[in-house]
PDB file of N, CA, C and O in Angstrom:
ATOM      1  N   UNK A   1      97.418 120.521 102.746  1.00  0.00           N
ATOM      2  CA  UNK A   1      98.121 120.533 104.012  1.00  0.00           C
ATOM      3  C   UNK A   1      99.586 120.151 103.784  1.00  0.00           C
ATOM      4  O   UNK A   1      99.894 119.330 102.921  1.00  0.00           O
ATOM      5  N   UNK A   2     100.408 120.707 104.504  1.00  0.00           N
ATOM      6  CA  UNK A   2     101.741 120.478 104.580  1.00  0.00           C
ATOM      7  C   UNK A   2     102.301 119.487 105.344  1.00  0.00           C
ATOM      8  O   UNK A   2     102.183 119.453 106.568  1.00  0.00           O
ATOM      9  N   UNK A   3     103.006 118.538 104.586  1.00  0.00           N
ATOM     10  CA  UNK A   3     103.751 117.381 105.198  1.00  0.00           C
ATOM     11  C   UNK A   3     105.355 117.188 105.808  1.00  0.00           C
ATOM     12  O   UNK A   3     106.338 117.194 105.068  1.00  0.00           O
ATOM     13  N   UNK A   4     105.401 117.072 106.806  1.00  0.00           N
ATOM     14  CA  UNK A   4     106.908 117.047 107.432  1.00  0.00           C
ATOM     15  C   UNK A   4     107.613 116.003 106.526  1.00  0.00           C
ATOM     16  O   UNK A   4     106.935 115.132 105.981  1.00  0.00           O
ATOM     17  N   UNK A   5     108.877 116.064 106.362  1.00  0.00           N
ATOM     18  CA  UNK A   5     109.139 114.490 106.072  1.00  0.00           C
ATOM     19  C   UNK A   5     110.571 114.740 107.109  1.00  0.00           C
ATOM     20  O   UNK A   5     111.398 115.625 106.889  1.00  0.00           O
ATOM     21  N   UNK A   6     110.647 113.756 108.269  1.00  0.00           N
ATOM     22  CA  UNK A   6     111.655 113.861 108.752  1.00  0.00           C
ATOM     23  C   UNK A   6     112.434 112.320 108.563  1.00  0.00           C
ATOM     24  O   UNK A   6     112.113 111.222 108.106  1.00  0.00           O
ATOM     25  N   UNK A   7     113.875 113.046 109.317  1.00  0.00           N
ATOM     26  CA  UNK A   7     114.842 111.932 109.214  1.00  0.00           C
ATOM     27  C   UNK A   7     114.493 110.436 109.891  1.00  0.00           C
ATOM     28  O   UNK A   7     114.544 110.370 111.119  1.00  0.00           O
ATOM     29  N   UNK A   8     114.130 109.197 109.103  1.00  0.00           N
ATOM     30  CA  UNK A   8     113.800 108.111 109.779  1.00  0.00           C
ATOM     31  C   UNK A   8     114.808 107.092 110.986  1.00  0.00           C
ATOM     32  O   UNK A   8     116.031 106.971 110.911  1.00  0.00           O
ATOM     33  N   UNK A   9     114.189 106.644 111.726  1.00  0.00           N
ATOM     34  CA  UNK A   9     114.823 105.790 112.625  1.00  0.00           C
ATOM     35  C   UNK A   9     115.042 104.197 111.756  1.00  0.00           C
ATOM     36  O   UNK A   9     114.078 103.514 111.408  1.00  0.00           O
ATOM     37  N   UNK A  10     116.272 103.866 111.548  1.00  0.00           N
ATOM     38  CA  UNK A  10     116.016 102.762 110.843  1.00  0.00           C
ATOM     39  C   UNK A  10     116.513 101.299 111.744  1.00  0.00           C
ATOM     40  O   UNK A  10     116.719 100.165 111.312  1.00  0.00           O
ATOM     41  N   UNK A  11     116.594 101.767 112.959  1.00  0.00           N
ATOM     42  CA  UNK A  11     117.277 100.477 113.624  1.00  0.00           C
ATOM     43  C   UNK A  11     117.399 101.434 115.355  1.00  0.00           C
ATOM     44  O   UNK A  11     117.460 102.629 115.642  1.00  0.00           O
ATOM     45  N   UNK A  12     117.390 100.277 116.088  1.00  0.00           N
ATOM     46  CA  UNK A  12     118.089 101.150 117.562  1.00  0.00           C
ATOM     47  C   UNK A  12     118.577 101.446 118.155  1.00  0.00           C
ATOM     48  O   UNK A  12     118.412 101.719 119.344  1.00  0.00           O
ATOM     49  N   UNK A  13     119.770 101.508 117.152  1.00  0.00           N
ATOM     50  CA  UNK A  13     120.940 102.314 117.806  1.00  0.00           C
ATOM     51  C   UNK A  13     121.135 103.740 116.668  1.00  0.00           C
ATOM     52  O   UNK A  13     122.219 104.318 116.748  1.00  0.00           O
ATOM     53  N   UNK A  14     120.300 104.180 115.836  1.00  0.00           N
ATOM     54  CA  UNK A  14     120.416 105.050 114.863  1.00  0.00           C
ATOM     55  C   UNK A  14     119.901 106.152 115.780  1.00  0.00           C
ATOM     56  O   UNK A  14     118.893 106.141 116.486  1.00  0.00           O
ATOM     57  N   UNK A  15     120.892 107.186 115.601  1.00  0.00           N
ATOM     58  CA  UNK A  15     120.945 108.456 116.271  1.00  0.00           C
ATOM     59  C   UNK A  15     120.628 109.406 114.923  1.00  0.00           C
ATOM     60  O   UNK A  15     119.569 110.033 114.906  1.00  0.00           O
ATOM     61  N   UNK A  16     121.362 109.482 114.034  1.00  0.00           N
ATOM     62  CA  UNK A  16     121.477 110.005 112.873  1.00  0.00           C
ATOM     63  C   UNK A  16     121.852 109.561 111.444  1.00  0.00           C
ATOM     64  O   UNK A  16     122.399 108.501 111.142  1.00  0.00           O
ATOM     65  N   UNK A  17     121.576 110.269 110.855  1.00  0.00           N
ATOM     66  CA  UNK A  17     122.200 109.919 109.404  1.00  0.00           C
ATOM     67  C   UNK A  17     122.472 110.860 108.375  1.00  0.00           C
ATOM     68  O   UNK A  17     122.220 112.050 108.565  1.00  0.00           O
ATOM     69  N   UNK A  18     122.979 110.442 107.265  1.00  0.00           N
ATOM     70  CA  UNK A  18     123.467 111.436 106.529  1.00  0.00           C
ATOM     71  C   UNK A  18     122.599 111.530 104.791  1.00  0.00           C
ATOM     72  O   UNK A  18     122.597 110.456 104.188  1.00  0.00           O
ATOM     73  N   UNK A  19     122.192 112.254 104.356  1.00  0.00           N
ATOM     74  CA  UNK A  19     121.610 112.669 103.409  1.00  0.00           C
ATOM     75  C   UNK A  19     122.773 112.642 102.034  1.00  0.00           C
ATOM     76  O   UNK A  19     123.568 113.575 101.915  1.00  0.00           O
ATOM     77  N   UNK A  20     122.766 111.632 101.171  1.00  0.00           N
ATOM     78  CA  UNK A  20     123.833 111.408 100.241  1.00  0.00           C
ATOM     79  C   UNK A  20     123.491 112.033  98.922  1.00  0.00           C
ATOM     80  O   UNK A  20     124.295 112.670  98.240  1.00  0.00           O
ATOM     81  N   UNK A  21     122.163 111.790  98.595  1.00  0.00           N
ATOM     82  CA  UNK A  21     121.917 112.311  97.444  1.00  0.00           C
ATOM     83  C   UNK A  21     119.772 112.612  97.394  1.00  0.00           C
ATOM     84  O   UNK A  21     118.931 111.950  98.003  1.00  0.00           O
ATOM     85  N   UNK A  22     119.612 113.440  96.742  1.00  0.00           N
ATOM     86  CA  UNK A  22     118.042 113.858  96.736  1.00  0.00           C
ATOM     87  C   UNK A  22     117.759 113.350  95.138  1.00  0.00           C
ATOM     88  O   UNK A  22     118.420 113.700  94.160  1.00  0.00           O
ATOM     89  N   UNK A  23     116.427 112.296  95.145  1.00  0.00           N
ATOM     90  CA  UNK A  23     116.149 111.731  93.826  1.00  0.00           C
ATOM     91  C   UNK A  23     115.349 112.827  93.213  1.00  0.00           C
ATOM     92  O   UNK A  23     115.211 112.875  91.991  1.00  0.00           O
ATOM     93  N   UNK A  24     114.611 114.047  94.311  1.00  0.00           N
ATOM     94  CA  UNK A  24     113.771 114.802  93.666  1.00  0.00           C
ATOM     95  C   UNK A  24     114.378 116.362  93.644  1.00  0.00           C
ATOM     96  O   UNK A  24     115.520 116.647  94.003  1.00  0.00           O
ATOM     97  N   UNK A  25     113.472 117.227  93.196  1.00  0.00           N
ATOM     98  CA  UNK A  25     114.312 118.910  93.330  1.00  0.00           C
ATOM     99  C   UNK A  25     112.937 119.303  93.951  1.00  0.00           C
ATOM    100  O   UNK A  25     111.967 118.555  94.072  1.00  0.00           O
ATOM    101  N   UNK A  26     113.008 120.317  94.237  1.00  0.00           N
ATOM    102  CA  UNK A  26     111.700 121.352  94.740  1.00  0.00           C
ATOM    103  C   UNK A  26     111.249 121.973  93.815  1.00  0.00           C
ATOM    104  O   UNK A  26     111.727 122.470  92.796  1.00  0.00           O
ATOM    105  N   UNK A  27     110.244 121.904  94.266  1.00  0.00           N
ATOM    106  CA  UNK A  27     109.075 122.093  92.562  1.00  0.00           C
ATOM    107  C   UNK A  27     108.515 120.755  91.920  1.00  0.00           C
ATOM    108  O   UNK A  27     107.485 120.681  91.252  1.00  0.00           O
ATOM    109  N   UNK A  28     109.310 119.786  92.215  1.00  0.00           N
ATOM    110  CA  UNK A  28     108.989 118.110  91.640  1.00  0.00           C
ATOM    111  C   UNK A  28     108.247 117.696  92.298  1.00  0.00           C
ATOM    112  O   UNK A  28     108.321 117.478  93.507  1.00  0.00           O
ATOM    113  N   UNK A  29     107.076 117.459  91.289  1.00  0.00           N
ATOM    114  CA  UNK A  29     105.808 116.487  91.904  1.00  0.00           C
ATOM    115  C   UNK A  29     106.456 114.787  92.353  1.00  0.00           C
ATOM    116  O   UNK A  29     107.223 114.006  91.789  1.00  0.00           O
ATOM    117  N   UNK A  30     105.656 114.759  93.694  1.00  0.00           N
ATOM    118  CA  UNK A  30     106.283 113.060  93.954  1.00  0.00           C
ATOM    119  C   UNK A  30     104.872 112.481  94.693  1.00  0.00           C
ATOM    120  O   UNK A  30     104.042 113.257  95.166  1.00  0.00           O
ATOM    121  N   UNK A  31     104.774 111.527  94.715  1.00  0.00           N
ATOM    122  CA  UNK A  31     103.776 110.466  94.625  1.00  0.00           C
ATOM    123  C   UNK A  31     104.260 110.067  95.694  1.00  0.00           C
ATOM    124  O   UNK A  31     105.360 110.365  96.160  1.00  0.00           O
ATOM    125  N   UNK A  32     103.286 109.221  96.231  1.00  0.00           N
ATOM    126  CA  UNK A  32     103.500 108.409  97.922  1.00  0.00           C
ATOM    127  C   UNK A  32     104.218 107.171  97.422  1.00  0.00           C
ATOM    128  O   UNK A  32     103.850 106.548  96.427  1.00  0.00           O
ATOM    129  N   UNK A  33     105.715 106.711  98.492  1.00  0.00           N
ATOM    130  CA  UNK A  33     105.705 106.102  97.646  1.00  0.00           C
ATOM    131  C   UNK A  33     107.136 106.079  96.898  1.00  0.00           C
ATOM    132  O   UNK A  33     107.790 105.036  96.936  1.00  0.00           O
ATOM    133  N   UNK A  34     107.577 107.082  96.296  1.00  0.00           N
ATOM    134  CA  UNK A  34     108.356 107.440  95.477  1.00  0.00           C
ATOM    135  C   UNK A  34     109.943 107.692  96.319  1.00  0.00           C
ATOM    136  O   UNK A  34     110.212 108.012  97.476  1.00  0.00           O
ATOM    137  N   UNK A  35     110.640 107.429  95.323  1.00  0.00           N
ATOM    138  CA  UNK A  35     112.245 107.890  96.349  1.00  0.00           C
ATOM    139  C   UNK A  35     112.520 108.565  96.075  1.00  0.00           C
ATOM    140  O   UNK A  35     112.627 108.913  94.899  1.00  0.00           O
ATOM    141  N   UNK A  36     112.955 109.475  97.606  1.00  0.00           N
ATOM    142  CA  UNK A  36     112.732 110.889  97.765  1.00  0.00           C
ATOM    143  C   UNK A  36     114.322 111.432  98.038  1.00  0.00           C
ATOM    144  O   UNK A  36     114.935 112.472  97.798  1.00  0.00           O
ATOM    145  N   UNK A  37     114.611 110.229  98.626  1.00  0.00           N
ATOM    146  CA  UNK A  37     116.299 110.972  99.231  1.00  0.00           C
ATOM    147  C   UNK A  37     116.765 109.470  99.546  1.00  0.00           C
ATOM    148  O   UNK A  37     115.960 108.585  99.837  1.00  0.00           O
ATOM    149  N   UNK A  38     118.749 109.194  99.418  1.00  0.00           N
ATOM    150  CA  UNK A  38     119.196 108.321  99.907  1.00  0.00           C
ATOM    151  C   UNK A  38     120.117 108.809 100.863  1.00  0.00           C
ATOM    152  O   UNK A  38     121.025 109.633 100.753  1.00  0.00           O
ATOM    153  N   UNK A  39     119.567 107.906 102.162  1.00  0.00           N
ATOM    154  CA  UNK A  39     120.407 108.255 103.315  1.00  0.00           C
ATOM    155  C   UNK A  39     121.560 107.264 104.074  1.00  0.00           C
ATOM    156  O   UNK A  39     121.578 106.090 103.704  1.00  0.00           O
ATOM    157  N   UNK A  40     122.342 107.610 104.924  1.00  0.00           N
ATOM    158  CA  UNK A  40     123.503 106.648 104.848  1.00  0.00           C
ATOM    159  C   UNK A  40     123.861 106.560 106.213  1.00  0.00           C
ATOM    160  O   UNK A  40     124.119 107.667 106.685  1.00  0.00           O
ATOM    161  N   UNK A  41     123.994 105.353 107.228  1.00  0.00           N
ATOM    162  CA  UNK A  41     124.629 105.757 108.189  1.00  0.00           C
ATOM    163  C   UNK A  41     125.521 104.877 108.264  1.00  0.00           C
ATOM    164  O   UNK A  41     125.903 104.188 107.318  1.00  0.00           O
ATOM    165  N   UNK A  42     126.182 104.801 110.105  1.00  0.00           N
ATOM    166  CA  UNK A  42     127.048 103.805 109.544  1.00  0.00           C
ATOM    167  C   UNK A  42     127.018 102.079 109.655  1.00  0.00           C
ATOM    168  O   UNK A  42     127.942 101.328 109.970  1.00  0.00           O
ATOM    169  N   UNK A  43     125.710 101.772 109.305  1.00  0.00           N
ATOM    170  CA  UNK A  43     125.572 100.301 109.048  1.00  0.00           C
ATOM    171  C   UNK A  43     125.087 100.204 107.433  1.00  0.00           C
ATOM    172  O   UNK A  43     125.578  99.329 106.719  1.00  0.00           O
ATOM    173  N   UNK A  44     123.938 101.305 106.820  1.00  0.00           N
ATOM    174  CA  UNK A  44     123.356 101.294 106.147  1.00  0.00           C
ATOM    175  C   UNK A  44     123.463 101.928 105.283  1.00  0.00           C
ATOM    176  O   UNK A  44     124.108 102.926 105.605  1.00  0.00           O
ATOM    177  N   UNK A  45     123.100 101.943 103.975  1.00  0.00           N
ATOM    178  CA  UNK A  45     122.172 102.877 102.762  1.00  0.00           C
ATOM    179  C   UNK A  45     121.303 102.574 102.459  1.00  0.00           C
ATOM    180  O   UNK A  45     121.198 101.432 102.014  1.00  0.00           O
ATOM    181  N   UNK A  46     119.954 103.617 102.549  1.00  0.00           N
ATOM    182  CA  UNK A  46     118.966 103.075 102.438  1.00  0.00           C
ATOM    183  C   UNK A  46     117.953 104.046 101.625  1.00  0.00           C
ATOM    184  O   UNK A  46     118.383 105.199 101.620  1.00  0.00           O
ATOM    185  N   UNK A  47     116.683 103.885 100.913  1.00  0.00           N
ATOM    186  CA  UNK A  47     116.029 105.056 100.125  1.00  0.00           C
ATOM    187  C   UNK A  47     114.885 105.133 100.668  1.00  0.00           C
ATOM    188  O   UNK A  47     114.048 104.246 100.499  1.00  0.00           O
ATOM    189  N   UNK A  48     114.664 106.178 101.390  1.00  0.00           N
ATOM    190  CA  UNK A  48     113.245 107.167 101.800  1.00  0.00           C
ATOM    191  C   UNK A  48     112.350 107.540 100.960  1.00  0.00           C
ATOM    192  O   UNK A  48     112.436 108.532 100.236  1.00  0.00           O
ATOM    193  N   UNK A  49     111.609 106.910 101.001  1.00  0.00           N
ATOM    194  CA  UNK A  49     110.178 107.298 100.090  1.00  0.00           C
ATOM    195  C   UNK A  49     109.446 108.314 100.856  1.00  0.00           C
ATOM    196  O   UNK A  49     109.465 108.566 102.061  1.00  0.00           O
ATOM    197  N   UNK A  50     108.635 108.968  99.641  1.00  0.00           N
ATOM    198  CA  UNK A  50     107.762 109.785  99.984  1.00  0.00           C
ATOM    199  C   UNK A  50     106.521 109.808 100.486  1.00  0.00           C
ATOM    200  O   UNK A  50     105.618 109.218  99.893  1.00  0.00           O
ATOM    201  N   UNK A  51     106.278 110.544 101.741  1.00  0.00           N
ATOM    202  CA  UNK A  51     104.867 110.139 102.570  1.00  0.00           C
ATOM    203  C   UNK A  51     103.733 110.245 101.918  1.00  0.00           C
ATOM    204  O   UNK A  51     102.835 109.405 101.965  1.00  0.00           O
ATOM    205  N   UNK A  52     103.704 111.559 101.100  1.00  0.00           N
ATOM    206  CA  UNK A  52     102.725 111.353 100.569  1.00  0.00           C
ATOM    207  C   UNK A  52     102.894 111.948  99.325  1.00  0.00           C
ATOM    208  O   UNK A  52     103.971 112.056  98.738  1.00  0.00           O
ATOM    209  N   UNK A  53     101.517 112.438  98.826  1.00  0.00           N
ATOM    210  CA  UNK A  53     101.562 113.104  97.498  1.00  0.00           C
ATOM    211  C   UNK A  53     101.388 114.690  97.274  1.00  0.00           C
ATOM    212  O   UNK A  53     100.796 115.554  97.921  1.00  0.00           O
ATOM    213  N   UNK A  54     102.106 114.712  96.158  1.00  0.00           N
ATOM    214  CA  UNK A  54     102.181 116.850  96.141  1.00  0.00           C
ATOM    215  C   UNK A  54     103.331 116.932  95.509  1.00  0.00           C
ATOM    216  O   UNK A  54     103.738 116.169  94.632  1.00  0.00           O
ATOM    217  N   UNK A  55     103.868 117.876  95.962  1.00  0.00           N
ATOM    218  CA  UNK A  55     104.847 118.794  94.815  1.00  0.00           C
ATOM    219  C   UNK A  55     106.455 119.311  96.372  1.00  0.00           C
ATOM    220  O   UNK A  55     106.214 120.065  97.315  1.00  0.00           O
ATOM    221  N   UNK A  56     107.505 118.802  96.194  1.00  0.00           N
ATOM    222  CA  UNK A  56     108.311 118.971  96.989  1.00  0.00           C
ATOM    223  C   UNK A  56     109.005 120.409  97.189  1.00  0.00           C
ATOM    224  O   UNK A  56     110.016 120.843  96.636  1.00  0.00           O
ATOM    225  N   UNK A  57     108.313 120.915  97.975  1.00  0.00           N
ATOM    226  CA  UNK A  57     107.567 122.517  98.523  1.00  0.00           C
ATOM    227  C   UNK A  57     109.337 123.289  98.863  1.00  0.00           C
ATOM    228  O   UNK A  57     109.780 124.340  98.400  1.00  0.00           O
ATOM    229  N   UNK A  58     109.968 122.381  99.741  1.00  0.00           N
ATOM    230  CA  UNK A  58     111.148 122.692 100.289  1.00  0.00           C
ATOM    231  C   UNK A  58     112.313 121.624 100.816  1.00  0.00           C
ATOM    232  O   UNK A  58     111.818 120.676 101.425  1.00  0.00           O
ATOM    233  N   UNK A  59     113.010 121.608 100.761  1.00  0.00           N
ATOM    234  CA  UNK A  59     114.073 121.128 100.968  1.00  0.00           C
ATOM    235  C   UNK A  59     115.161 121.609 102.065  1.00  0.00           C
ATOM    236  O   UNK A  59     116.147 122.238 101.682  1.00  0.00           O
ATOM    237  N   UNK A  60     114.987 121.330 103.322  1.00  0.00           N
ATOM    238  CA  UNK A  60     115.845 121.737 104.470  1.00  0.00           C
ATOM    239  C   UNK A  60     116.984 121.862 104.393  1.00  0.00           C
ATOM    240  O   UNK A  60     117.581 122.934 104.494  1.00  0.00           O
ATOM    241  N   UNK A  61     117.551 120.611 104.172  1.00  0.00           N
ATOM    242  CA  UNK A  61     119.031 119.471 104.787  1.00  0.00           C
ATOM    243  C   UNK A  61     119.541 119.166 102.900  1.00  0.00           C
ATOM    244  O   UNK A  61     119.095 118.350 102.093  1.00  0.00           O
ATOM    245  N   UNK A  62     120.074 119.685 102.829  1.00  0.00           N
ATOM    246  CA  UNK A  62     120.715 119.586 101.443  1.00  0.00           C
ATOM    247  C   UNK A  62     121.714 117.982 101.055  1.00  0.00           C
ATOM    248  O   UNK A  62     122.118 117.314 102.007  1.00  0.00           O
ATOM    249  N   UNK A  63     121.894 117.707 100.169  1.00  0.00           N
ATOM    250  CA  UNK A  63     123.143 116.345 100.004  1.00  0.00           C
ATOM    251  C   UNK A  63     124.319 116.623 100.540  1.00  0.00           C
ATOM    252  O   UNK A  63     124.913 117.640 100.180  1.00  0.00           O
ATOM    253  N   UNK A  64     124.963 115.599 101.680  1.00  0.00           N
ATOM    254  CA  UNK A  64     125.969 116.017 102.514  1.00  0.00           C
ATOM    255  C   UNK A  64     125.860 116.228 103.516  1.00  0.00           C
ATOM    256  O   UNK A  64     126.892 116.020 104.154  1.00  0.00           O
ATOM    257  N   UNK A  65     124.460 116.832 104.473  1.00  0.00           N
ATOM    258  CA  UNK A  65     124.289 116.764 105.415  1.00  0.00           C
ATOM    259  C   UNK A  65     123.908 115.929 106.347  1.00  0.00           C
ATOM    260  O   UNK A  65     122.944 115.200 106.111  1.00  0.00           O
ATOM    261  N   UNK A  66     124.570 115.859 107.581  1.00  0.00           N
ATOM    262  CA  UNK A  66     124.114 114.619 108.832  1.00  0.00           C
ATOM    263  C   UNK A  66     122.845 115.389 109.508  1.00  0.00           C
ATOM    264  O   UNK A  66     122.834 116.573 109.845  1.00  0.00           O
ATOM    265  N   UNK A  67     121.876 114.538 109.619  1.00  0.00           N
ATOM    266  CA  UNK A  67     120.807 115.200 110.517  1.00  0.00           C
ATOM    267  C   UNK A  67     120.268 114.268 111.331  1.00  0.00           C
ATOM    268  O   UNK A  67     120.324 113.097 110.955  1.00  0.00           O
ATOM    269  N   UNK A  68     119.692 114.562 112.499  1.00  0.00           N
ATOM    270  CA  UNK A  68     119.682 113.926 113.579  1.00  0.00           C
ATOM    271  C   UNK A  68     118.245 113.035 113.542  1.00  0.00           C
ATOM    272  O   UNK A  68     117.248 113.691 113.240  1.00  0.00           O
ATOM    273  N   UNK A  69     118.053 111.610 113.819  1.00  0.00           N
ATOM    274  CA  UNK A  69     116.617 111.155 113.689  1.00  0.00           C
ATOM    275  C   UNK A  69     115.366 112.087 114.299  1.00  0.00           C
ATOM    276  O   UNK A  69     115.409 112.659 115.389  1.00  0.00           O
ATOM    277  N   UNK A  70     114.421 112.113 113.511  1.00  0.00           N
ATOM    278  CA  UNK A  70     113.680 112.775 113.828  1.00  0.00           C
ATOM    279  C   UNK A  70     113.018 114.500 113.003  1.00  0.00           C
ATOM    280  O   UNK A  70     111.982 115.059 112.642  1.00  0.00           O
ATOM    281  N   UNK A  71     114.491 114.686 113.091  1.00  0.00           N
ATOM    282  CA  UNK A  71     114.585 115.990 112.157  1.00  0.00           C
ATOM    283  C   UNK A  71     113.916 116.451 111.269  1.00  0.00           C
ATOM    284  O   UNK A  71     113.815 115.514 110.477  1.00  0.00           O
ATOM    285  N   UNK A  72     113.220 117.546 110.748  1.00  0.00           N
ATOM    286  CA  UNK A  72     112.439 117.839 109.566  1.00  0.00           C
ATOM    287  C   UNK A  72     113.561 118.205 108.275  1.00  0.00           C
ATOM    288  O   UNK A  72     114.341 119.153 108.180  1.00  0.00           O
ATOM    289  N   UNK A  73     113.363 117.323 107.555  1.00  0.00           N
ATOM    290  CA  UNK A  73     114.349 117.725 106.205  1.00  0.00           C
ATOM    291  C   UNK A  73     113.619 118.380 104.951  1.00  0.00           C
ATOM    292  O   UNK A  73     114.226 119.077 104.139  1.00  0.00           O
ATOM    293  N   UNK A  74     112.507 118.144 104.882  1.00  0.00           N
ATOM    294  CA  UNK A  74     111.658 118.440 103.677  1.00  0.00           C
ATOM    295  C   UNK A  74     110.278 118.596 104.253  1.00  0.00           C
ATOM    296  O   UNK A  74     109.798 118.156 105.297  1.00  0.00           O
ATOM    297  N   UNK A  75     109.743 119.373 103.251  1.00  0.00           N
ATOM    298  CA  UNK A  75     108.158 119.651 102.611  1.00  0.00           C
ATOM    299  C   UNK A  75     107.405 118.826 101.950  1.00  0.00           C
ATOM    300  O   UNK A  75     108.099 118.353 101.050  1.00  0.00           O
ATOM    301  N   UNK A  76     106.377 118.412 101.920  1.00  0.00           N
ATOM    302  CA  UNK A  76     105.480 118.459 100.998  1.00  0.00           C
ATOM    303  C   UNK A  76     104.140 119.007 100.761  1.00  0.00           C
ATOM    304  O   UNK A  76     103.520 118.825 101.809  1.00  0.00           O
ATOM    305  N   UNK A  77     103.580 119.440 100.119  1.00  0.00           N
ATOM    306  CA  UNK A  77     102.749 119.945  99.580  1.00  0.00           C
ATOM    307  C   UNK A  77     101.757 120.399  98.718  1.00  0.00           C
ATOM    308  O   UNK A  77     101.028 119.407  98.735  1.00  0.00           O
ATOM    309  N   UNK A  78     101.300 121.059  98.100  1.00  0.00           N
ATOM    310  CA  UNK A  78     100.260 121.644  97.195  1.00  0.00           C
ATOM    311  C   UNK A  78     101.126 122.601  96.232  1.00  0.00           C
ATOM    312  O   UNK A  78     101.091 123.625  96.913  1.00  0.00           O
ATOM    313  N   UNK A  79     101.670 122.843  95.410  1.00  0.00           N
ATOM    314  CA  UNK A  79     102.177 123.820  94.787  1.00  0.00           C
ATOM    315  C   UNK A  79     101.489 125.269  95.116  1.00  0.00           C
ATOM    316  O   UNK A  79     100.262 125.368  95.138  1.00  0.00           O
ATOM    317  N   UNK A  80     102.191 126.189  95.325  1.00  0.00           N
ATOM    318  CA  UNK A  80     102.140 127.399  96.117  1.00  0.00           C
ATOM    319  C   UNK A  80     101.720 127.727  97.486  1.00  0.00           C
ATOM    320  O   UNK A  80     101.267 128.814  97.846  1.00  0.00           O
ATOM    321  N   UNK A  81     102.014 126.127  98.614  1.00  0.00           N
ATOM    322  CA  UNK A  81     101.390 126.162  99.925  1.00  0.00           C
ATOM    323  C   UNK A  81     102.962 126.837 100.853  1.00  0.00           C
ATOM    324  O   UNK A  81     104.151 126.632 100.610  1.00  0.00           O
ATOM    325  N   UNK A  82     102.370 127.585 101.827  1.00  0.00           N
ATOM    326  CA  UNK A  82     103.435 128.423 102.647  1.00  0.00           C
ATOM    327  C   UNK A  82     104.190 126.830 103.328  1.00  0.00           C
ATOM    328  O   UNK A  82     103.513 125.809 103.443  1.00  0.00           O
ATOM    329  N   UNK A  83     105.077 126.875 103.560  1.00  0.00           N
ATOM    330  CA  UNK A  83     105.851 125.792 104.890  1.00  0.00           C
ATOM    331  C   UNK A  83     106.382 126.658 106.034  1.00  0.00           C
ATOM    332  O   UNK A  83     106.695 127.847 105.971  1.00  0.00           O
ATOM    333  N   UNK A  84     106.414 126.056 106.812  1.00  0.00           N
ATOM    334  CA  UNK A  84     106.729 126.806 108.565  1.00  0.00           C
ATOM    335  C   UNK A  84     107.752 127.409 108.330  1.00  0.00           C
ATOM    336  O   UNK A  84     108.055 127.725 107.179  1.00  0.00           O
ATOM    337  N   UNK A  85     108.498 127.694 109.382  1.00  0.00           N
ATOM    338  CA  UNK A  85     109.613 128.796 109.541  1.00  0.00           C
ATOM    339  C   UNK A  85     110.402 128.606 109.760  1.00  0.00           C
ATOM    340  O   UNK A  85     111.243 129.498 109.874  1.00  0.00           O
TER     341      UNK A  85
END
């Protein structure tokens, strides 16, 4: 099954944040758990681990991009599983 990983809420006034750098590539197996992406807003930097386990299927929101809490940025998956549209 395919896993969303969206942009986390890290406090309550966080609207968004920005995607600085990706620890993994697509195609890279990652473990639950594991740091997946460092994101930045403007109180914080902080590292997003991975929900679960599989192989990082897709990659939305590239390094550099602001995306809004909530947001789907990535895949995870099964190696050769379809992701939405």
């Amino acid at each position: 099954m395919v896993v969303e990983v969206r942009m986390p809420k890290l406090g309550l006034t966080m609207t968004q944040g920005a995607i600085k750098e990706w620890h993994k590539r697509e195609g890279e197996e990652v473990k639950a758990g594991d740091p997946l992406f460092t994101l930045e807003t403007e109180k914080i930097t902080s590292t997003v681990e991975a929900p679960a386990d599989g192989v990082l299927l897709k990659i939305l929101k590239p390094a550099g991009t602001t995306v809004p809490v909530g947001e789907v940025v990535a895949y995870i998956g099964k190696p050769g599983e379809t992701v939405p549209e």
